[in-house]
C-alpha positions, -999 to 999 in steps of 0.1 A, spaced: 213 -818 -629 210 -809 -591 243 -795 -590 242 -773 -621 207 -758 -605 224 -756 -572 255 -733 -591 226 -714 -604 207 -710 -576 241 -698 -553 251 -678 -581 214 -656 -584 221 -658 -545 255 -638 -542 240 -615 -576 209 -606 -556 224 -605 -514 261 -597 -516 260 -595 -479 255 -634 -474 279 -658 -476 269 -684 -499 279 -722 -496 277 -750 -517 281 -783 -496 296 -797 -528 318 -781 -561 315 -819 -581 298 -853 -592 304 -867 -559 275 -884 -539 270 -872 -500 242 -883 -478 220 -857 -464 233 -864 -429 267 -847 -440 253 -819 -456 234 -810 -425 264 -816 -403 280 -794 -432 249 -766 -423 257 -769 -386 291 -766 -387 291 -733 -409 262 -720 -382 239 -717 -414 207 -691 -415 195 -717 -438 199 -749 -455 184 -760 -490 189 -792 -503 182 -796 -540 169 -832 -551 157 -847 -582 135 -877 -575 123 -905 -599 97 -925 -602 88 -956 -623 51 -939 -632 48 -912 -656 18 -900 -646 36 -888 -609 46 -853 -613 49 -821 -590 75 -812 -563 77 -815 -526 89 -792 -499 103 -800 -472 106 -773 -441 119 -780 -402 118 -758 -378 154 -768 -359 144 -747 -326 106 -766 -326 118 -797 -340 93 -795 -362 86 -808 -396 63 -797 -419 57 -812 -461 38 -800 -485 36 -823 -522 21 -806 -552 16 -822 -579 
């Protein structure tokens, strides 16, 4: 599911800002850990980095999404859940 909204995502990306070059860290079903896909971001010098995860949780009542946002040059983290 995460890659198939990830395709979509980079694909309404290079529709709507031809000018930026758009990178997927992955093309299949294959597992990385997040470490490599930032050392993936790095490596490219990226402007920005989104990670696209689908969590789970044993209780059907837990629902929302949560954002993640860090601030490389502050090294600063900032999370906001909704739910």
């Amino acid at each position: 599911i995460t890659l198939l909204l990830a395709q979509s995502v980079a694909a309404q990306l290079v529709l709507r800002m031809p000018h930026a070059k758009v990178l997927l860290t992955r093309d299949g079903d294959r597992t990385l850990t997040l470490a490599d896909r930032v050392r993936f971001a790095n490596e490219q010098h990226a402007d920005l980095f989104l990670s696209i995860h689908a969590n789970a949780s044993p209780t059907k009542e837990q629902s929302g999404f949560e954002t993640f946002v860090v601030d490389a040059k502050a090294g600063a983290l900032a999370t906001a859940s909704h739910g």
